[in-house]
PDB file of the backbone (N, CA, C, O) and the ligand in Angstrom, with CONECT records:
HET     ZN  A 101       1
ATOM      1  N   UNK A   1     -16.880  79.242 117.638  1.00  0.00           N
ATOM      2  CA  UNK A   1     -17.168  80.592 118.130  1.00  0.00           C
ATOM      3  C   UNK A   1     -16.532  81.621 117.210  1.00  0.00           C
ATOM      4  O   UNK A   1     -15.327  81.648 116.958  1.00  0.00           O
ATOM      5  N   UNK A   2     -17.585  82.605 116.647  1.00  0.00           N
ATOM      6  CA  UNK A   2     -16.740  83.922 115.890  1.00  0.00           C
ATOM      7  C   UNK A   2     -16.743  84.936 116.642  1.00  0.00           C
ATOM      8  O   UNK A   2     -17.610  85.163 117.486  1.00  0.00           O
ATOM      9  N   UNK A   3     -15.737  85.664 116.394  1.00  0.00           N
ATOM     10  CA  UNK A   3     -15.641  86.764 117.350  1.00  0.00           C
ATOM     11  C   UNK A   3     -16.696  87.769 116.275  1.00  0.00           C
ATOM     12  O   UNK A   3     -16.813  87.973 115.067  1.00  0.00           O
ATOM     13  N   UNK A   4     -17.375  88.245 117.622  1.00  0.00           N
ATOM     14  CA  UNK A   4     -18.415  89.238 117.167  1.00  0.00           C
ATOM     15  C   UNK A   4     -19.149  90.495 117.877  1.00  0.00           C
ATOM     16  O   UNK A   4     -18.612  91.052 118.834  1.00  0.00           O
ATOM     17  N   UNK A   5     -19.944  90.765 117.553  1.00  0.00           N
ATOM     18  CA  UNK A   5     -20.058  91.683 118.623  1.00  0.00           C
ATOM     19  C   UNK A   5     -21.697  91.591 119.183  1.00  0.00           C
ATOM     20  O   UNK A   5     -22.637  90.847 118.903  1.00  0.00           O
ATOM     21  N   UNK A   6     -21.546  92.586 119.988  1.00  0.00           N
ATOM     22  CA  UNK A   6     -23.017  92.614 120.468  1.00  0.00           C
ATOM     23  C   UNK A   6     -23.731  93.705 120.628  1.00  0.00           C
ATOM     24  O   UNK A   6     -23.219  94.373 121.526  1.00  0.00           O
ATOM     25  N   UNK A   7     -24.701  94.228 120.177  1.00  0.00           N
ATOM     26  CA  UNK A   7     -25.554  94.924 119.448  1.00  0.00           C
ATOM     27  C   UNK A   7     -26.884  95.563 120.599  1.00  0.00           C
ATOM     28  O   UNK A   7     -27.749  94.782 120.994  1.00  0.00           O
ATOM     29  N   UNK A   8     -26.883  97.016 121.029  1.00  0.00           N
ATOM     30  CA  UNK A   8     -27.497  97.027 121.880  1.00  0.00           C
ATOM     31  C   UNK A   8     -28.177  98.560 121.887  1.00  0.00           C
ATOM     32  O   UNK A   8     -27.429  99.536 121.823  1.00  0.00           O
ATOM     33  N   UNK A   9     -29.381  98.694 121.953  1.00  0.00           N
ATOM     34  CA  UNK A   9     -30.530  99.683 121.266  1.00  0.00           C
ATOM     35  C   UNK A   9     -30.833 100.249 122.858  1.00  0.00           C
ATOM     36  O   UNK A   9     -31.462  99.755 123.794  1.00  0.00           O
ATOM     37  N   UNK A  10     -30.195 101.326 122.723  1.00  0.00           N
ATOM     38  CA  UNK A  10     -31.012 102.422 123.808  1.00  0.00           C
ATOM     39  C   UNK A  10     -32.234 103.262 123.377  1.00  0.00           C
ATOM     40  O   UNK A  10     -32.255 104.182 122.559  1.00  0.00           O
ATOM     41  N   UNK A  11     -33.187 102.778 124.059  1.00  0.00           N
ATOM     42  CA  UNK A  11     -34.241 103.995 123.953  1.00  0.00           C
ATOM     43  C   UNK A  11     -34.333 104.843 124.898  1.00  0.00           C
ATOM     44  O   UNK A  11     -34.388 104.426 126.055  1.00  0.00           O
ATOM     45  N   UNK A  12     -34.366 106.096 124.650  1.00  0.00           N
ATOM     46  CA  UNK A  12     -34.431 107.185 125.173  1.00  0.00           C
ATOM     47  C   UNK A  12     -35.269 108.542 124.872  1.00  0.00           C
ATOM     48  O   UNK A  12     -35.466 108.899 123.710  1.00  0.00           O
ATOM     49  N   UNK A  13     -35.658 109.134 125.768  1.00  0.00           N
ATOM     50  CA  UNK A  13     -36.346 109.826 125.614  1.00  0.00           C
ATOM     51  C   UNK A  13     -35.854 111.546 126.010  1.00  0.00           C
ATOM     52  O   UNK A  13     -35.429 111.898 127.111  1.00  0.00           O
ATOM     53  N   UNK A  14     -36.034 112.390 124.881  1.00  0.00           N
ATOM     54  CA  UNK A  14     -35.325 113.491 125.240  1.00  0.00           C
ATOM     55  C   UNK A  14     -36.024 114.317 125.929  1.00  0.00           C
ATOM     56  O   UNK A  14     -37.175 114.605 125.601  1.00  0.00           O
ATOM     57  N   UNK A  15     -35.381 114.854 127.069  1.00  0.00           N
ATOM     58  CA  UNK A  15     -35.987 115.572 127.833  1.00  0.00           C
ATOM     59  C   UNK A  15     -36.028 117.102 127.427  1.00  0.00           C
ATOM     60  O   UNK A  15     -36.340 118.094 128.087  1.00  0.00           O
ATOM     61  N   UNK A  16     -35.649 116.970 126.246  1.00  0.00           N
ATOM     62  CA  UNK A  16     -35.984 118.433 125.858  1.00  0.00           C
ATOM     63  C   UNK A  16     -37.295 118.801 124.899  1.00  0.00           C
ATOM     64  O   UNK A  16     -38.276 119.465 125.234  1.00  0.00           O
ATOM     65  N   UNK A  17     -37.108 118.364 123.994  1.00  0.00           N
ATOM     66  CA  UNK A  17     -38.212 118.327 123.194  1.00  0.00           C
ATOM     67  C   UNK A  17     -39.130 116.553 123.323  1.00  0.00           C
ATOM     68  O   UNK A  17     -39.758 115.831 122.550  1.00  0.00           O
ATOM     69  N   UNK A  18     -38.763 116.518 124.571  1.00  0.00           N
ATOM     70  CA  UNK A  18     -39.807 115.038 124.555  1.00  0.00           C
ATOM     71  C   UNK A  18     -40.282 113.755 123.245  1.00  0.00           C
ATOM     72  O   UNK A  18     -41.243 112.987 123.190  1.00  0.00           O
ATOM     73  N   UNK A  19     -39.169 113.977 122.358  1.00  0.00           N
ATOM     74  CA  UNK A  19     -38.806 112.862 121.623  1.00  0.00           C
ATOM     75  C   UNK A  19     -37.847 111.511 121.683  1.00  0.00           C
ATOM     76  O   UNK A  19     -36.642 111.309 121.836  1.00  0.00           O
ATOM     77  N   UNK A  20     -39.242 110.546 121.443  1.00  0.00           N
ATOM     78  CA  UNK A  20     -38.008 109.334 121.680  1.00  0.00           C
ATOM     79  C   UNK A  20     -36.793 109.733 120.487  1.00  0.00           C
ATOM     80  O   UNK A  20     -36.880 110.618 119.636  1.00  0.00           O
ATOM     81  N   UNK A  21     -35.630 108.771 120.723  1.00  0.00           N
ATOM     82  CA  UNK A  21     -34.685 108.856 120.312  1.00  0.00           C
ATOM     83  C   UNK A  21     -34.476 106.856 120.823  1.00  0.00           C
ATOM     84  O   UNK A  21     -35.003 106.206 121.726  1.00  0.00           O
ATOM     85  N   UNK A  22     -33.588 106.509 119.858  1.00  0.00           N
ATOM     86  CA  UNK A  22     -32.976 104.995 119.799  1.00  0.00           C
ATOM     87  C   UNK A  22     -31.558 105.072 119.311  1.00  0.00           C
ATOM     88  O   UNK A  22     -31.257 105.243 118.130  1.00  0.00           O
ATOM     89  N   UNK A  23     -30.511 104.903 120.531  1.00  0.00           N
ATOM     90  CA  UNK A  23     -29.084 105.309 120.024  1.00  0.00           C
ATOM     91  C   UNK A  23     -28.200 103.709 120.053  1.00  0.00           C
ATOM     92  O   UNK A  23     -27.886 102.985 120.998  1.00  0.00           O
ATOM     93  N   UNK A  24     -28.053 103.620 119.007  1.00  0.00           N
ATOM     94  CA  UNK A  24     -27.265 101.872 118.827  1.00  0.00           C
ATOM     95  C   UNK A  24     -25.805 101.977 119.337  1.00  0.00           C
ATOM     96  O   UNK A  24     -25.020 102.848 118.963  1.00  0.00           O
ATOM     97  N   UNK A  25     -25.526 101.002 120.225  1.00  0.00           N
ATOM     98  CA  UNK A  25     -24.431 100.680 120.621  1.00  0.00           C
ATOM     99  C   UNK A  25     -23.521  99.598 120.227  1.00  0.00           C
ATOM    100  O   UNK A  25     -23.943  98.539 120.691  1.00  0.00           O
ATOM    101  N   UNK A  26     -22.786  99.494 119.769  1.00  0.00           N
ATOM    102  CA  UNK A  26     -22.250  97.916 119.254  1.00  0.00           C
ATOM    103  C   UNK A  26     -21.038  97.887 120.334  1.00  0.00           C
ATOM    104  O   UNK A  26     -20.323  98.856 120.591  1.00  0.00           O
ATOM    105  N   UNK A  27     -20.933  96.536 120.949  1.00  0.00           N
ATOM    106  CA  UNK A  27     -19.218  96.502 121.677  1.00  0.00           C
ATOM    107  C   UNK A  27     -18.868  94.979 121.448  1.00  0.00           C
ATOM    108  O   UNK A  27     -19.686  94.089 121.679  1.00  0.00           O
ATOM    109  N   UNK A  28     -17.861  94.796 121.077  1.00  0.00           N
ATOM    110  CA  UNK A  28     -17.120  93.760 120.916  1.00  0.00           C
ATOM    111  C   UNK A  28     -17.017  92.460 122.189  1.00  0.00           C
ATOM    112  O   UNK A  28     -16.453  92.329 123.275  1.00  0.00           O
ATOM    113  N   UNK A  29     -17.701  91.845 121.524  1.00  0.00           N
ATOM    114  CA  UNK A  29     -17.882  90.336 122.612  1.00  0.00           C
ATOM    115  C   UNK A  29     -15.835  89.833 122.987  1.00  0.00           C
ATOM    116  O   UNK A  29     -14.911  89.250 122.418  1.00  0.00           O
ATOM    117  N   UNK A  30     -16.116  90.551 124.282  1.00  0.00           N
ATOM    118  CA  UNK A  30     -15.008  89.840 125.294  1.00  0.00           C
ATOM    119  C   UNK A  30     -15.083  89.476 126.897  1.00  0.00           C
ATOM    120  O   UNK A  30     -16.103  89.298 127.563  1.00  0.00           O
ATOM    121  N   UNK A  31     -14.440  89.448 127.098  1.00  0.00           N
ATOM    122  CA  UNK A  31     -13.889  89.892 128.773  1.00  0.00           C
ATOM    123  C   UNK A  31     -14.808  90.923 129.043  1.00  0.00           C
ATOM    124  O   UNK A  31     -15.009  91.861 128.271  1.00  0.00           O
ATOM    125  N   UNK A  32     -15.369  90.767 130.127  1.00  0.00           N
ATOM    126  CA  UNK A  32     -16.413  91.890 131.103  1.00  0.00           C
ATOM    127  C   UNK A  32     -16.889  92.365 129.877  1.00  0.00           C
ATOM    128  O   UNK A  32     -16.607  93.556 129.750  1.00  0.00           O
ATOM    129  N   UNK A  33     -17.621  91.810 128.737  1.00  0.00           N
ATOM    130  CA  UNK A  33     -18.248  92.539 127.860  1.00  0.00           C
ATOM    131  C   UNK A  33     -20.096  92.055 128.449  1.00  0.00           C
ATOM    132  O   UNK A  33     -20.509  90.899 128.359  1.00  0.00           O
ATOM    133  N   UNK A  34     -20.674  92.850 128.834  1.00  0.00           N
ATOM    134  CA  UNK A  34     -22.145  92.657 129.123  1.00  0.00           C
ATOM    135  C   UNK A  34     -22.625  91.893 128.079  1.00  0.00           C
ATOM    136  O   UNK A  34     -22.557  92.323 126.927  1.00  0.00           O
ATOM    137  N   UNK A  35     -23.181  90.635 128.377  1.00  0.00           N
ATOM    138  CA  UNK A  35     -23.698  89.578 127.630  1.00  0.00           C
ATOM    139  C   UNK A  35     -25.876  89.512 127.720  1.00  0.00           C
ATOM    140  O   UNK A  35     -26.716  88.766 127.216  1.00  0.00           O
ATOM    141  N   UNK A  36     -25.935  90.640 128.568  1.00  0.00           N
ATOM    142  CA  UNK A  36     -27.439  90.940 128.786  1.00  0.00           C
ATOM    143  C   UNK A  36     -28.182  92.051 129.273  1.00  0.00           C
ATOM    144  O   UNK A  36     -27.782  92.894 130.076  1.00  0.00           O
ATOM    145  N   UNK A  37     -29.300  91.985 128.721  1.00  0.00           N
ATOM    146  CA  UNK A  37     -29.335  93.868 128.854  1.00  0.00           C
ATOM    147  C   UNK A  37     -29.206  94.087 130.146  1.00  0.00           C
ATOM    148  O   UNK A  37     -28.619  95.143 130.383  1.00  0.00           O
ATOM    149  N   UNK A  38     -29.652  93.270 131.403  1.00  0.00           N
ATOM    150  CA  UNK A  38     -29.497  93.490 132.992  1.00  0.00           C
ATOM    151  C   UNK A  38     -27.753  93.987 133.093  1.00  0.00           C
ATOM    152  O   UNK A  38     -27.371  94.867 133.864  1.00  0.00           O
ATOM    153  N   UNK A  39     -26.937  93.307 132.253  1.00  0.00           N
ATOM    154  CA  UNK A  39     -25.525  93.524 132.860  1.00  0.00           C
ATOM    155  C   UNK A  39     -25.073  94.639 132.029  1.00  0.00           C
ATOM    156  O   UNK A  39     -23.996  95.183 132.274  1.00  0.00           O
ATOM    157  N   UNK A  40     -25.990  95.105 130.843  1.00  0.00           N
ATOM    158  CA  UNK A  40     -25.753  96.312 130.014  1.00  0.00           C
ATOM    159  C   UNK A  40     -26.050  97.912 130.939  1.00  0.00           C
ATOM    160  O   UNK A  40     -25.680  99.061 130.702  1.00  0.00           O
ATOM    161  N   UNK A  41     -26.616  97.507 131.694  1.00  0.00           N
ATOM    162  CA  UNK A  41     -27.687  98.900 132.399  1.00  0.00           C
ATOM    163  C   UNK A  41     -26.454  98.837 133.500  1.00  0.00           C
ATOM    164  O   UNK A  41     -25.840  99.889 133.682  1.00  0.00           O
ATOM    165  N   UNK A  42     -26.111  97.820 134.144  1.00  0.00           N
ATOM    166  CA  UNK A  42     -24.924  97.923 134.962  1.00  0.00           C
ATOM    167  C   UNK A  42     -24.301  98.533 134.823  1.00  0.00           C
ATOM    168  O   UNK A  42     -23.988  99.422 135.615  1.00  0.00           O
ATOM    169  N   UNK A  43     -23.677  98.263 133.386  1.00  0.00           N
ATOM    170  CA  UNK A  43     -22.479  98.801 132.951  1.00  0.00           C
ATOM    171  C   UNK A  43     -22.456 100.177 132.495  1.00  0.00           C
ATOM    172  O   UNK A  43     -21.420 100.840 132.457  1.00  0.00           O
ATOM    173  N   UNK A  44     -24.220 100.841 131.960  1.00  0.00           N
ATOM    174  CA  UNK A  44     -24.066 102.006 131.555  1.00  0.00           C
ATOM    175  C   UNK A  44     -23.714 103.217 132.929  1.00  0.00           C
ATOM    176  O   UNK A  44     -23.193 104.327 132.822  1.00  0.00           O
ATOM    177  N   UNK A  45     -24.194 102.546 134.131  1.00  0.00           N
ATOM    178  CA  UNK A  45     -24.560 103.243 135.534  1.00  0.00           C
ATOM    179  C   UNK A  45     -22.439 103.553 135.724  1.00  0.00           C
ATOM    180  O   UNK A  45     -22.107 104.376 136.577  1.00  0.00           O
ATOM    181  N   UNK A  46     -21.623 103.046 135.130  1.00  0.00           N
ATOM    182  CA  UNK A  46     -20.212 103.388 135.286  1.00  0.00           C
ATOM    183  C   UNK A  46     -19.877 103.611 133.824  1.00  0.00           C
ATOM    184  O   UNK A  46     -18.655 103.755 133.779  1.00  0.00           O
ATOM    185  N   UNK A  47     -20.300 103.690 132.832  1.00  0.00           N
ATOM    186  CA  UNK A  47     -19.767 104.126 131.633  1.00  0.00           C
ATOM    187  C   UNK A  47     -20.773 105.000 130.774  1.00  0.00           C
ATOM    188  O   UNK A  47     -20.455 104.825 129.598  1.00  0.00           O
ATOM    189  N   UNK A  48     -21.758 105.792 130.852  1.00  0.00           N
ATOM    190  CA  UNK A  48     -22.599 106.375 130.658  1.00  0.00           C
ATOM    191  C   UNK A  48     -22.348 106.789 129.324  1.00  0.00           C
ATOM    192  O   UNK A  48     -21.480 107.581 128.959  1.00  0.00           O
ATOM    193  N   UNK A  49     -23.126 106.227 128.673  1.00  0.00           N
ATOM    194  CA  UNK A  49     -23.221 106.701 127.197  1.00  0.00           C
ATOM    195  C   UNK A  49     -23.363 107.700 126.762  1.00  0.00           C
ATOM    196  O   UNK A  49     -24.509 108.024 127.077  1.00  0.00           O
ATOM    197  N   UNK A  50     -22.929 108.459 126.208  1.00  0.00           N
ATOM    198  CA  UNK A  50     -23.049 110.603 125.566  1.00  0.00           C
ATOM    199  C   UNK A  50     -23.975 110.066 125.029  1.00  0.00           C
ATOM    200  O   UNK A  50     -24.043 108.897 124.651  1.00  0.00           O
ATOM    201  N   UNK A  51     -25.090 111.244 124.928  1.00  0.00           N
ATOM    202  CA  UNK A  51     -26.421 111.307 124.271  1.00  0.00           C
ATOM    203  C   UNK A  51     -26.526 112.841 123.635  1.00  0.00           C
ATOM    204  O   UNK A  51     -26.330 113.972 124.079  1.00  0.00           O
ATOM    205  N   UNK A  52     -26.902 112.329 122.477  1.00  0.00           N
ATOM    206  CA  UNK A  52     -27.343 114.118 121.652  1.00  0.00           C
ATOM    207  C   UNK A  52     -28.528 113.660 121.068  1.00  0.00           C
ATOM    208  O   UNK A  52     -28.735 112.630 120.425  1.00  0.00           O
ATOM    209  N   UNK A  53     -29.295 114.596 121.393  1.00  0.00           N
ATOM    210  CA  UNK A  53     -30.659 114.308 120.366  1.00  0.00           C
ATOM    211  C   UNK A  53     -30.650 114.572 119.581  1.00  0.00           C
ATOM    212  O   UNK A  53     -30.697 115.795 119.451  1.00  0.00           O
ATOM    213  N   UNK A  54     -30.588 113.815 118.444  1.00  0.00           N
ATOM    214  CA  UNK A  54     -31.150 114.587 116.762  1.00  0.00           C
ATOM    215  C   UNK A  54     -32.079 115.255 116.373  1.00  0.00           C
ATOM    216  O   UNK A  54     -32.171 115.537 115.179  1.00  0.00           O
ATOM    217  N   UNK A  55     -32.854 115.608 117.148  1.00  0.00           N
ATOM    218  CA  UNK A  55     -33.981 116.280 116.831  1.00  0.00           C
ATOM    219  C   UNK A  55     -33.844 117.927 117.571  1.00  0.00           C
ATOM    220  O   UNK A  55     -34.421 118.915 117.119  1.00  0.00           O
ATOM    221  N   UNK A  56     -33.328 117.926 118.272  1.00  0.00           N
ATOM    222  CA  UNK A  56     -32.533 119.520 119.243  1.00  0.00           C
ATOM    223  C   UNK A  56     -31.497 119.404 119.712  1.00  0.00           C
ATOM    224  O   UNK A  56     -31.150 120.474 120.212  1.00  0.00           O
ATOM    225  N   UNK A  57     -30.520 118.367 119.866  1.00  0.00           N
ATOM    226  CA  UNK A  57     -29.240 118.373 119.761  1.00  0.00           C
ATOM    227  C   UNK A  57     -29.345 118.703 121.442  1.00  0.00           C
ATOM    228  O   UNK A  57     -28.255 119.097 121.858  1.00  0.00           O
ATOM    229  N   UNK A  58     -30.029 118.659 122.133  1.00  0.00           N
ATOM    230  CA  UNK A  58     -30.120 118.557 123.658  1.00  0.00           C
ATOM    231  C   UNK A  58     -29.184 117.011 124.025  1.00  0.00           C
ATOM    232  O   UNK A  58     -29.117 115.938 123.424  1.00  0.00           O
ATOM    233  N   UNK A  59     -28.575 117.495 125.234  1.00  0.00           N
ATOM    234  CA  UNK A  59     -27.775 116.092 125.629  1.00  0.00           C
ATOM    235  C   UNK A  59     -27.922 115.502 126.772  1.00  0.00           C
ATOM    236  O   UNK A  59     -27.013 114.845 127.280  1.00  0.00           O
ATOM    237  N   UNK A  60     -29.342 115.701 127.438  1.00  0.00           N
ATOM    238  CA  UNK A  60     -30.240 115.153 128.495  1.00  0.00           C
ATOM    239  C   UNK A  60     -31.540 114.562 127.394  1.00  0.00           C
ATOM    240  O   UNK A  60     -32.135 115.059 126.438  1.00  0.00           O
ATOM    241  N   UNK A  61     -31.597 113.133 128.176  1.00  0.00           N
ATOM    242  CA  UNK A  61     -32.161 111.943 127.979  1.00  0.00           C
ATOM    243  C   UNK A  61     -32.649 111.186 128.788  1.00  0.00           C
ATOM    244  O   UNK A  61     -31.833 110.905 129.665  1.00  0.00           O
ATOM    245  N   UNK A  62     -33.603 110.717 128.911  1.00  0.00           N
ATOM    246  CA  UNK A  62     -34.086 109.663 129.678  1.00  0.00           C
ATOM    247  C   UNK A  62     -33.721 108.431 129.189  1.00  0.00           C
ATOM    248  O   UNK A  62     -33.451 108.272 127.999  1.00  0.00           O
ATOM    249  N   UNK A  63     -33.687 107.552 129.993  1.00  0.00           N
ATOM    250  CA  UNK A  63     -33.116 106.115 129.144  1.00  0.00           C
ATOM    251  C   UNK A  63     -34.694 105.266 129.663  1.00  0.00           C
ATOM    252  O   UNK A  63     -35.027 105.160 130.843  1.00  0.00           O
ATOM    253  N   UNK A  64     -35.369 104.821 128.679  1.00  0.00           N
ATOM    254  CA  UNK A  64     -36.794 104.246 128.967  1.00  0.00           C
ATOM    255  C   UNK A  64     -36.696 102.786 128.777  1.00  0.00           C
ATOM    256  O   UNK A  64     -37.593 102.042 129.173  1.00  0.00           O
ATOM    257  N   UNK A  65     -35.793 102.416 128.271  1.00  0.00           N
ATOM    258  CA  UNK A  65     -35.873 100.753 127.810  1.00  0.00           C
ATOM    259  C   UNK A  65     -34.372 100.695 127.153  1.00  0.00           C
ATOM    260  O   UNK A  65     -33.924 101.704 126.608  1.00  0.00           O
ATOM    261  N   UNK A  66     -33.679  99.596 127.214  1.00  0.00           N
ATOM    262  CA  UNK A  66     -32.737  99.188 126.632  1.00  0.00           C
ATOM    263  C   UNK A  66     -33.157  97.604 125.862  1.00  0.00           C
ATOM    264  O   UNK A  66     -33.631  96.721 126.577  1.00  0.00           O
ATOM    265  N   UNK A  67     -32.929  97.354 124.332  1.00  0.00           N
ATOM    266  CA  UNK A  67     -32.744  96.293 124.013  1.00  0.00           C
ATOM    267  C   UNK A  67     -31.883  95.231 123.457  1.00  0.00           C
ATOM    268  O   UNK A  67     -30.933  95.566 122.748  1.00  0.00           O
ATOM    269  N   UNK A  68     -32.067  94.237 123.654  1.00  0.00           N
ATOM    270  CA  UNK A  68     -30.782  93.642 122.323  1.00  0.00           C
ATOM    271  C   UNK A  68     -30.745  93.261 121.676  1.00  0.00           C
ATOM    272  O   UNK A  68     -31.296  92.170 121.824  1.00  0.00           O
ATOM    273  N   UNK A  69     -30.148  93.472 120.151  1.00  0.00           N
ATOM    274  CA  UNK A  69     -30.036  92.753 119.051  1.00  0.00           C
ATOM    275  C   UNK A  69     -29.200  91.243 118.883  1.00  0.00           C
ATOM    276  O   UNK A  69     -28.138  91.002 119.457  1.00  0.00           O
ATOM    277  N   UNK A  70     -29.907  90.305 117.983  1.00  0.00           N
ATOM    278  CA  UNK A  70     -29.379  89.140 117.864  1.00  0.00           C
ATOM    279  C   UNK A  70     -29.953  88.024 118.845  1.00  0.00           C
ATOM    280  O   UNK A  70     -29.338  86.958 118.873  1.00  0.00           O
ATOM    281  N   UNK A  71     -31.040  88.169 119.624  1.00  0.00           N
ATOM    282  CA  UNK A  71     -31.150  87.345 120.469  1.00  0.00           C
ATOM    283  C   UNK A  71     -32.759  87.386 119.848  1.00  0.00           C
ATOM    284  O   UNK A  71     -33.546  88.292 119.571  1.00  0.00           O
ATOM    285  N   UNK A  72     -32.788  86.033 119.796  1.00  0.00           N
ATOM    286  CA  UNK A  72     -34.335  85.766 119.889  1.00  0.00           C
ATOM    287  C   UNK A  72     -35.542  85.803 120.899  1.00  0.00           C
ATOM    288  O   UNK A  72     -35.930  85.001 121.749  1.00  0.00           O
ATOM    289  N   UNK A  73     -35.851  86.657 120.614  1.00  0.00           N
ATOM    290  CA  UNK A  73     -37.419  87.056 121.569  1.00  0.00           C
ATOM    291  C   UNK A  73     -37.657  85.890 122.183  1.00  0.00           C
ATOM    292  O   UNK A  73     -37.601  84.894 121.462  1.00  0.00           O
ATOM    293  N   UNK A  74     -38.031  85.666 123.881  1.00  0.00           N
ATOM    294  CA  UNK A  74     -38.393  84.893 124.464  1.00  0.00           C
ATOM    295  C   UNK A  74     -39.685  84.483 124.442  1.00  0.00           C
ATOM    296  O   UNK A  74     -40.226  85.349 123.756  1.00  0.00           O
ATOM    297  N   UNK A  75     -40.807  83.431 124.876  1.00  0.00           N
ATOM    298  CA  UNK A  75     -41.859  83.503 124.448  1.00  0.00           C
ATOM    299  C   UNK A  75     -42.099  83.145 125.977  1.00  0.00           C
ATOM    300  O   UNK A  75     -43.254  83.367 126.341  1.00  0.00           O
ATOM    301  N   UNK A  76     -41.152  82.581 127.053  1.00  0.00           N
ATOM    302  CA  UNK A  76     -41.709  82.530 128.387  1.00  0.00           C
ATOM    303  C   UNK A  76     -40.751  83.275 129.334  1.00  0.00           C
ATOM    304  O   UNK A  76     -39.542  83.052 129.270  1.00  0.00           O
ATOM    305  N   UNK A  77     -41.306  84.222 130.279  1.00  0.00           N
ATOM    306  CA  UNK A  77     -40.875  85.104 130.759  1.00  0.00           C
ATOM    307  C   UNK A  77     -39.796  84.683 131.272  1.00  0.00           C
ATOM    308  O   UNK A  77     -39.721  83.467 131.444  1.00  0.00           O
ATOM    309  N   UNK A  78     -38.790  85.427 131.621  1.00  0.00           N
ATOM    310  CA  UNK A  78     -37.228  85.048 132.518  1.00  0.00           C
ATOM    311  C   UNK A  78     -37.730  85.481 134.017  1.00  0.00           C
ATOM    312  O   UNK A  78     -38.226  86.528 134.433  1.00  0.00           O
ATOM    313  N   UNK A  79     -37.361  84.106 134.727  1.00  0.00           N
ATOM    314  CA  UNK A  79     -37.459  84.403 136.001  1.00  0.00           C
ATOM    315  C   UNK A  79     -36.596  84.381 137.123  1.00  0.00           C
ATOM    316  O   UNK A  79     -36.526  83.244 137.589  1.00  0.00           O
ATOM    317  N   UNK A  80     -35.913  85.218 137.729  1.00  0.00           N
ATOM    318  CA  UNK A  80     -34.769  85.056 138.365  1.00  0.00           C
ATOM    319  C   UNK A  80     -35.149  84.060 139.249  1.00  0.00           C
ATOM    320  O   UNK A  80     -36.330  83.720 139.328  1.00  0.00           O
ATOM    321  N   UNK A  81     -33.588  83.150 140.459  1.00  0.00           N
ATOM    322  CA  UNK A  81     -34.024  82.251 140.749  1.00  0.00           C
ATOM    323  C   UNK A  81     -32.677  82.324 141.319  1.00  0.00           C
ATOM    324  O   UNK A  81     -31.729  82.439 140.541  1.00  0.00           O
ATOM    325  N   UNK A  82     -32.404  82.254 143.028  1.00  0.00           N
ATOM    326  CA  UNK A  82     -31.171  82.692 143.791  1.00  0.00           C
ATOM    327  C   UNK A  82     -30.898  81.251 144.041  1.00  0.00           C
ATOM    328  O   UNK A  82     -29.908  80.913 144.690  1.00  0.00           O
TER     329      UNK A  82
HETATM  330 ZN    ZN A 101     -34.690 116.627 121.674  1.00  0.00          ZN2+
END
């Protein structure tokens, strides 16, 4: 195991001038470090990421999709399962 990190692509959409925007997050793989975008969105709902748009520097955003880097694209859907 290397210590590394984990790599995580907000898309967002500015609610000002209605441009997407994609703001990269990197955080260091540990302890309570979100290991999936479900436990990433968790985590943003108590640690809310600052957003500035580059395009008007507005700091309201929509968040439309979150993704993650380093993980290989699934080819059969994930299905939860209690
Ligand atoms: Zn904007």
């Amino acid at each position: 195991m290397s210590a590394g990190k984990r790599k995580f692509d907000l898309h967002l959409h500015c609610a000002n001038c209605q441009r997407p925007s994609v703001k990269h997050v990197e955080l260091p793989v540990g302890e309570g470090v979100p290991s999936t975008v479900d436990e990433f969105v968790d985590m943003l709902e108590y640690q809310p990421v600052p957003f500035i748009c580059r395009h008007c520097d507005s700091t309201i955003g929509t968040l439309v999709a979150v993704t993650m880097e380093g993980e290989e694209p699934r080819a059969e859907p994930a299905v939860a399962t209690a």
